[in-house]
Z-matrix of the N, CA and C atoms (Angstrom, degrees):
N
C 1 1.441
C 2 1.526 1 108.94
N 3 1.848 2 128.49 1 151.34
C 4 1.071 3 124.33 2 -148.36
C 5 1.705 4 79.38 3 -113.37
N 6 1.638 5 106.34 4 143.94
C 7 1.389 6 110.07 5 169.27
C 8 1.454 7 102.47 6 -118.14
N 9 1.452 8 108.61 7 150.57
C 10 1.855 9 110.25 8 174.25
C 11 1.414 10 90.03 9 -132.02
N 12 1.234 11 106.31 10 122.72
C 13 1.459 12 121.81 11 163.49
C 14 1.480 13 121.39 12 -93.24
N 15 1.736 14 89.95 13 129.44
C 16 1.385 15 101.48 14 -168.99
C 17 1.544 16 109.40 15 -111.67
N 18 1.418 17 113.69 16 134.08
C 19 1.488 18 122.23 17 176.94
C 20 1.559 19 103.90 18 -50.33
N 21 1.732 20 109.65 19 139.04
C 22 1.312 21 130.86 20 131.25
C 23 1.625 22 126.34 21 -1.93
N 24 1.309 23 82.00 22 -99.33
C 25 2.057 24 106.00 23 164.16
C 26 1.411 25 128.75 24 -72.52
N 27 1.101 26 115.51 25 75.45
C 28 1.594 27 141.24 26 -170.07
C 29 1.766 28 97.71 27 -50.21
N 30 1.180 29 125.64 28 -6.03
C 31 2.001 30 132.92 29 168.32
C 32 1.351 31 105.34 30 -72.10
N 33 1.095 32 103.53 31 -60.35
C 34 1.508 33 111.08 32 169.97
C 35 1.427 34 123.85 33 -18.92
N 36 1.372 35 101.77 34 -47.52
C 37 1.546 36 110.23 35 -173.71
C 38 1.526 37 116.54 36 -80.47
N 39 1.296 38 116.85 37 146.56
C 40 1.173 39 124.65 38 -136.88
C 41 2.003 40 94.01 39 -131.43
N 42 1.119 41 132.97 40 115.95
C 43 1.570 42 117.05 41 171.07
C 44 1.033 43 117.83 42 -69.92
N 45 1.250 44 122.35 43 128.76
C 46 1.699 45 111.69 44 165.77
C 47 1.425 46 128.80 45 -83.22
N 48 1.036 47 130.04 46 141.33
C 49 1.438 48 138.27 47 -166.52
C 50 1.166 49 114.35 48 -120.51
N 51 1.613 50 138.52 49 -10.83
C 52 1.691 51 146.84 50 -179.80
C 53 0.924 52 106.34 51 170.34
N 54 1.803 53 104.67 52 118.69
C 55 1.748 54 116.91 53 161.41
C 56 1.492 55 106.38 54 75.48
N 57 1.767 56 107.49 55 13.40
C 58 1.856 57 71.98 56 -169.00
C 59 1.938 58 106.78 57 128.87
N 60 1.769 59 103.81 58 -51.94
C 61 1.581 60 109.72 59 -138.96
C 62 1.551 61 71.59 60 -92.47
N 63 1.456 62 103.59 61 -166.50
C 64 1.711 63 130.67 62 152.54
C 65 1.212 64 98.27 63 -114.09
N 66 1.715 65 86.12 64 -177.40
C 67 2.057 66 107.29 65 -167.07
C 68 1.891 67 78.46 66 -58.83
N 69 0.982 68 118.76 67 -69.55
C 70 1.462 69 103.14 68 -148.45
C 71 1.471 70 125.26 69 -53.09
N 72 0.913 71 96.40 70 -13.50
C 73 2.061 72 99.69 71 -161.97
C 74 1.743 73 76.48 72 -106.37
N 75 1.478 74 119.29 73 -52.37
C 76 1.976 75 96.60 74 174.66
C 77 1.677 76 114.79 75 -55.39
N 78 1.110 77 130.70 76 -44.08
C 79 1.697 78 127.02 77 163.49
C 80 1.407 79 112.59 78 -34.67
N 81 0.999 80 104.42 79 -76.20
C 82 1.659 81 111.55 80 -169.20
C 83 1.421 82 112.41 81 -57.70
N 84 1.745 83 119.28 82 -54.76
C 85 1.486 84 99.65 83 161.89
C 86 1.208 85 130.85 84 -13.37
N 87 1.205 86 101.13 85 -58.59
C 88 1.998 87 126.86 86 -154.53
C 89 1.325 88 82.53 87 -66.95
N 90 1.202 89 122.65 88 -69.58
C 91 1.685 90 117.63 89 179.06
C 92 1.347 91 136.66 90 -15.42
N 93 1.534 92 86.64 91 -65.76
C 94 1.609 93 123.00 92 160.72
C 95 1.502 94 93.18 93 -30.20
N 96 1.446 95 98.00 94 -99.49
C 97 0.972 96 116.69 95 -160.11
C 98 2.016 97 127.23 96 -37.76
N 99 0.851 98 84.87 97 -43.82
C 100 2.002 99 116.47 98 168.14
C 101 1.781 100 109.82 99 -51.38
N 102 1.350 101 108.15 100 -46.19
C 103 1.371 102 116.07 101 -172.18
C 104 1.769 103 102.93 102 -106.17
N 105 1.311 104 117.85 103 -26.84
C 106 1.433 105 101.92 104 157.45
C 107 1.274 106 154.58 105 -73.13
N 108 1.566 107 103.87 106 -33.14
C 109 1.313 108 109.18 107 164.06
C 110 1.305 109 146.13 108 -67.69
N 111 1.547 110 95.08 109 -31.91
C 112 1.529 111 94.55 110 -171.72
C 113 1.329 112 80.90 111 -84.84
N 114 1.251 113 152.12 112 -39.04
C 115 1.526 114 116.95 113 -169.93
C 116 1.672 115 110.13 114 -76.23
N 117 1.202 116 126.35 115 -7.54
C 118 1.449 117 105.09 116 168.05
C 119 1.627 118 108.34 117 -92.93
N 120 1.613 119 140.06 118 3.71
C 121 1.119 120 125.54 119 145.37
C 122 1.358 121 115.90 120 -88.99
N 123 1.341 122 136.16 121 -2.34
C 124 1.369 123 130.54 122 170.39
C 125 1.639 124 116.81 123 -86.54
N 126 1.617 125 105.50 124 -24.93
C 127 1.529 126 91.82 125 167.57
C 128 1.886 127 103.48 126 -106.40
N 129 0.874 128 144.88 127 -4.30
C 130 1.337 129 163.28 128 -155.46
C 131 1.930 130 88.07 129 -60.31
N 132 1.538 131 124.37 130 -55.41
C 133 1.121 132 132.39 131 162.66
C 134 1.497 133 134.39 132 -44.42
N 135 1.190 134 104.80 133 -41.22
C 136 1.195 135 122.36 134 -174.14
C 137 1.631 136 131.05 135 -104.56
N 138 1.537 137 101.38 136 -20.74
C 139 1.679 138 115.11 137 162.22
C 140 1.032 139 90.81 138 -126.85
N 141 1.564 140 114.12 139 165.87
C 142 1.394 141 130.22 140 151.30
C 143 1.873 142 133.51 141 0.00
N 144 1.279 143 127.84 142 152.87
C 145 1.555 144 87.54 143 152.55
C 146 1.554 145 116.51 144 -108.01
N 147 1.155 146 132.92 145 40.64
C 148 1.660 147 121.01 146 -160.27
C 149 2.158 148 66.33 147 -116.24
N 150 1.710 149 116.28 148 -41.60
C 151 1.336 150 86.86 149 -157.83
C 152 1.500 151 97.49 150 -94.59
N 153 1.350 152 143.40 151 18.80
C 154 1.199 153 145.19 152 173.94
C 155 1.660 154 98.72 153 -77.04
N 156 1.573 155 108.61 154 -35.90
C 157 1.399 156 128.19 155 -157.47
C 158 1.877 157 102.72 156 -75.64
N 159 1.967 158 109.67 157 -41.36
C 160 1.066 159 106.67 158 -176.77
C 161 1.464 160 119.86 159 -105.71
N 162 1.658 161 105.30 160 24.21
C 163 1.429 162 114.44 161 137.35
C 164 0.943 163 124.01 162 -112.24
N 165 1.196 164 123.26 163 -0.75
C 166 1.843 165 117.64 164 136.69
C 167 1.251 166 125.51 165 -58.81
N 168 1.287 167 123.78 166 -9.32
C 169 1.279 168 125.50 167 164.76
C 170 1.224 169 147.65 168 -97.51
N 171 1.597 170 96.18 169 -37.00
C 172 1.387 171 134.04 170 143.84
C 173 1.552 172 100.38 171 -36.33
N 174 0.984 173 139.41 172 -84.21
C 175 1.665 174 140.45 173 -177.11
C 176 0.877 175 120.79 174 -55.19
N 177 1.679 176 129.91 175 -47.19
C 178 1.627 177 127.61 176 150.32
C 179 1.584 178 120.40 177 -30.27
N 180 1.095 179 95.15 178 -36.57
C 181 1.921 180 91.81 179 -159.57
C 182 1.743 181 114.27 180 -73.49
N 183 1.190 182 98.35 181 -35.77
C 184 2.029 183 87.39 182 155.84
C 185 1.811 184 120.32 183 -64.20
N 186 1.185 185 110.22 184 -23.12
C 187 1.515 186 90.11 185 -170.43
C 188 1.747 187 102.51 186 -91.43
N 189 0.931 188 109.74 187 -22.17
C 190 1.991 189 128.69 188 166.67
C 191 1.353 190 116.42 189 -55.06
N 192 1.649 191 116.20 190 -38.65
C 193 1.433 192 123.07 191 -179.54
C 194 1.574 193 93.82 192 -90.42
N 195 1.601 194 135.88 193 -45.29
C 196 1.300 195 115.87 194 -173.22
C 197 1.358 196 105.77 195 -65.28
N 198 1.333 197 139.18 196 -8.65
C 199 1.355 198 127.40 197 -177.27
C 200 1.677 199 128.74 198 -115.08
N 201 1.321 200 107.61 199 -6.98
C 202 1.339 201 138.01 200 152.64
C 203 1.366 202 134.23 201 -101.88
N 204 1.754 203 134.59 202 -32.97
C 205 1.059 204 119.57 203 160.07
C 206 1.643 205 123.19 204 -78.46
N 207 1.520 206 112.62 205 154.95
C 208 1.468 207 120.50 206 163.12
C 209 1.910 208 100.84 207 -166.33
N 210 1.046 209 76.31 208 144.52
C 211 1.744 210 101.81 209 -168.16
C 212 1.830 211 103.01 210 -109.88
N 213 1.003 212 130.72 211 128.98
C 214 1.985 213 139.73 212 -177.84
C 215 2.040 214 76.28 213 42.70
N 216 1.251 215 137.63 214 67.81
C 217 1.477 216 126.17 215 151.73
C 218 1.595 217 96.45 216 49.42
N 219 1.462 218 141.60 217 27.88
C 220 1.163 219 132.34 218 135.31
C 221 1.549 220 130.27 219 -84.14
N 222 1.331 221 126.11 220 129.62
C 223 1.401 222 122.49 221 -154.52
C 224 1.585 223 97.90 222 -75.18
N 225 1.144 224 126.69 223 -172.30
C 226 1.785 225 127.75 224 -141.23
C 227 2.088 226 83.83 225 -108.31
N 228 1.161 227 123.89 226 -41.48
C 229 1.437 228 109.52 227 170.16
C 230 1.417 229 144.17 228 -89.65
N 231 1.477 230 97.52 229 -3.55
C 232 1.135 231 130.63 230 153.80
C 233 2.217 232 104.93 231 -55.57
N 234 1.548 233 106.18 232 -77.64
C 235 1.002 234 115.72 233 167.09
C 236 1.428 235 141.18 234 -42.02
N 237 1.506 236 121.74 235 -27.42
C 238 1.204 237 136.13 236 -157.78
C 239 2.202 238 74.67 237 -115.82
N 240 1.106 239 130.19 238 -25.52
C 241 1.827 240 108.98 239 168.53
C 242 1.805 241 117.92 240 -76.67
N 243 1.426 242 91.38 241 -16.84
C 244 1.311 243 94.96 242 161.61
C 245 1.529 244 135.95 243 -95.35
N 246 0.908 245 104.85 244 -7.81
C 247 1.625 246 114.05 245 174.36
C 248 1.891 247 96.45 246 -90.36
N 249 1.413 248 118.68 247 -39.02
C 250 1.604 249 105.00 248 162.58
C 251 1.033 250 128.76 249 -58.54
N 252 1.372 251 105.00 250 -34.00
C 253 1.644 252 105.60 251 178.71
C 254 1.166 253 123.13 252 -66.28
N 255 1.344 254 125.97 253 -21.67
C 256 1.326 255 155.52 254 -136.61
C 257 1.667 256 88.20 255 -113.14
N 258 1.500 257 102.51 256 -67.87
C 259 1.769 258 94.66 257 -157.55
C 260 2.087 259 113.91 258 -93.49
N 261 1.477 260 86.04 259 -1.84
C 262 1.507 261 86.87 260 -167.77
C 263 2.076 262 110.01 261 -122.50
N 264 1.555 263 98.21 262 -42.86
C 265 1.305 264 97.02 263 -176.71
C 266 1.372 265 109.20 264 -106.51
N 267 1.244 266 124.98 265 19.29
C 268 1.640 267 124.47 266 166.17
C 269 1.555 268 112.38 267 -110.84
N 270 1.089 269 133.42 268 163.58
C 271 1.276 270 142.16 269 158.05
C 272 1.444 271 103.38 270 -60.06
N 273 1.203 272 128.26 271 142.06
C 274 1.554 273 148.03 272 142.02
C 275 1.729 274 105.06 273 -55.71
N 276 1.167 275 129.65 274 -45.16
C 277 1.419 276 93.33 275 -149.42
C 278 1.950 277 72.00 276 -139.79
N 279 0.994 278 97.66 277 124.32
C 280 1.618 279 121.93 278 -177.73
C 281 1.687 280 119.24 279 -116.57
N 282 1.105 281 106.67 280 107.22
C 283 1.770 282 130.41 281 -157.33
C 284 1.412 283 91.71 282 -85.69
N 285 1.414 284 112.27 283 132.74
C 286 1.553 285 129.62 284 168.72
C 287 1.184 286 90.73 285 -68.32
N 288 1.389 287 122.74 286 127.81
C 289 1.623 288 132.53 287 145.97
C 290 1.382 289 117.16 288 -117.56
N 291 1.664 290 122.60 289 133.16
C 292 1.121 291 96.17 290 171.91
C 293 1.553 292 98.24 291 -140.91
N 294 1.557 293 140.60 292 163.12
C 295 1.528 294 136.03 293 173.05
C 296 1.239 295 107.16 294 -87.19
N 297 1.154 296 122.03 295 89.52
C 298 1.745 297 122.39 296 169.62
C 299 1.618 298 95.38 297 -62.30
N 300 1.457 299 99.10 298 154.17
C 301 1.197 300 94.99 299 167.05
C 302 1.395 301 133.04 300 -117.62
N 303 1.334 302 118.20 301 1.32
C 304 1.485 303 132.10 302 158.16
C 305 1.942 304 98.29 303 -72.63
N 306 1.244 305 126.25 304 -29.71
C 307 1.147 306 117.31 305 171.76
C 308 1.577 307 119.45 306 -73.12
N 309 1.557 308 104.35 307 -34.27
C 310 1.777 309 91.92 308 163.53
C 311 1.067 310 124.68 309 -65.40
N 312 1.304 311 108.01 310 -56.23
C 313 1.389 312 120.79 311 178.86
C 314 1.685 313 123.46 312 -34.16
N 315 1.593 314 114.62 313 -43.59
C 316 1.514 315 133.88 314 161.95
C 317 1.882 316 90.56 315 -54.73
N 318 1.364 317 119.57 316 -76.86
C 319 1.227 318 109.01 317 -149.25
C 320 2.009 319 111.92 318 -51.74
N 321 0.980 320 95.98 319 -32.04
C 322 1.729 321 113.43 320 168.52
C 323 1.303 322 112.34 321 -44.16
N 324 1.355 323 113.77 322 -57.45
C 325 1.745 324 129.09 323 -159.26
C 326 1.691 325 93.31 324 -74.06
N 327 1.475 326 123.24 325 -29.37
C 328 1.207 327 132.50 326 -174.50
C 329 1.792 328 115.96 327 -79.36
N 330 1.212 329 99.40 328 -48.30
C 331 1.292 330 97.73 329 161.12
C 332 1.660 331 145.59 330 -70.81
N 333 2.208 332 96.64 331 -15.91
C 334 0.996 333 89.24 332 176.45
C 335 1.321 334 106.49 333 -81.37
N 336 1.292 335 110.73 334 -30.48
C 337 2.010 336 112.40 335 -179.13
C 338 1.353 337 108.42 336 -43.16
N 339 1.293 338 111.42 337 -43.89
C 340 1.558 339 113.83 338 179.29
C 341 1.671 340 115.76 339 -67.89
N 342 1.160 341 126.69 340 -32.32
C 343 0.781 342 107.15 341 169.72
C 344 2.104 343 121.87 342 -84.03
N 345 1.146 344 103.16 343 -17.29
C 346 1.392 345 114.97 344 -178.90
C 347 1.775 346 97.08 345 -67.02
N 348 1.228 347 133.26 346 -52.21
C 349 1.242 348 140.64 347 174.86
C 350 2.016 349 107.44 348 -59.57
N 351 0.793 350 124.91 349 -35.19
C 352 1.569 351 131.94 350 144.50
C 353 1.582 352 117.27 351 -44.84
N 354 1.576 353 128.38 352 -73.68
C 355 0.913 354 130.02 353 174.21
C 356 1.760 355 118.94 354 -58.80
N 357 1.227 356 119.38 355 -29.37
C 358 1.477 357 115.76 356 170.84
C 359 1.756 358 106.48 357 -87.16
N 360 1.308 359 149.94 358 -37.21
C 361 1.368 360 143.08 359 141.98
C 362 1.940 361 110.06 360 -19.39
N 363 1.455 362 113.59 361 -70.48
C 364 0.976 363 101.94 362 167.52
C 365 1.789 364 141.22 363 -67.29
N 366 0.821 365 111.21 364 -31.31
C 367 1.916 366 122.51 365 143.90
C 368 1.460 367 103.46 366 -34.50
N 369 1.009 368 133.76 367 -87.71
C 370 1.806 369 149.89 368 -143.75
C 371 1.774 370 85.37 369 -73.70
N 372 1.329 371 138.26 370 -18.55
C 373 1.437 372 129.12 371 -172.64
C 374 1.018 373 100.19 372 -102.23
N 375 1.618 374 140.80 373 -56.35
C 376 1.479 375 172.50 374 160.66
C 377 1.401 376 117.46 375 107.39
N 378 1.547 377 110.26 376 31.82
C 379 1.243 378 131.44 377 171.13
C 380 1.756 379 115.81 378 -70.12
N 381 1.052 380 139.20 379 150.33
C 382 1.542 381 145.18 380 172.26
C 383 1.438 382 98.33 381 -80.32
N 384 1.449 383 126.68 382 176.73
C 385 1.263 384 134.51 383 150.88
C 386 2.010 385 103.87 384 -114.87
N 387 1.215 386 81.93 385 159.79
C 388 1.987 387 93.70 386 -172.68
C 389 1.349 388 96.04 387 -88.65
């Protein structure tokens, strides 16, 4: 009798959409594929072909990693906006702040004294303020 073993973690699973791939890894191929070739027959004439070949590869290899890598099941540009966010548009060093509120409340009681000591200065002179 034939057994098919089925994963645990039903996320894991992936639909296929062509040959095998999903939409994403079939997209990006096409990409791949779209942006590699014609530049390895457009320089294929004019350099070598082993190095026409390993800038065909050279250019392939981003659209191969967006459609094959993922790191915790996050896709690779997904991942790489978080490592910017992380190293370029966030702060490094992030200060606990918090509003106590016996601490406002003090800073309040402080300011009104200050201002009450203002308003009696001006009384005792009998000057206005501007």
């Amino acid at each position: 009798m034939a057994y098919v073993s089925i994963p645990k973690d039903l996320t894991a699973v992936r639909t296929k959409f062509v040959l095998g791939l999903t939409k994403r890894q079939t997209i990006c191929f096409t990409a791949a594929v779209a942006t590699g070739l014609p530049l390895f027959f457009l320089f294929r004439g004019i350099i070598p072909g082993s190095a026409a070949a390993f800038i065909m590869v050279i250019v392939m290899l981003p659209w191969f990693l967006f459609a094959m890598y993922e790191k915790h099941g996050i896709p690779l540009e997904k991942y790489l906006k978080c490592i910017i966010a992380t190293k370029f548009k966030r702060p490094r060093i992030r200060t606990y702040q918090t509003n106590n509120l016996f601490d406002a409340i003090g800073r309040q009681i402080k300011l009104y004294r200050e201002v009450q000591k203002i308003a009696q200065k001006t009384e005792k002179t009998g000057r206005q303020l501007r």
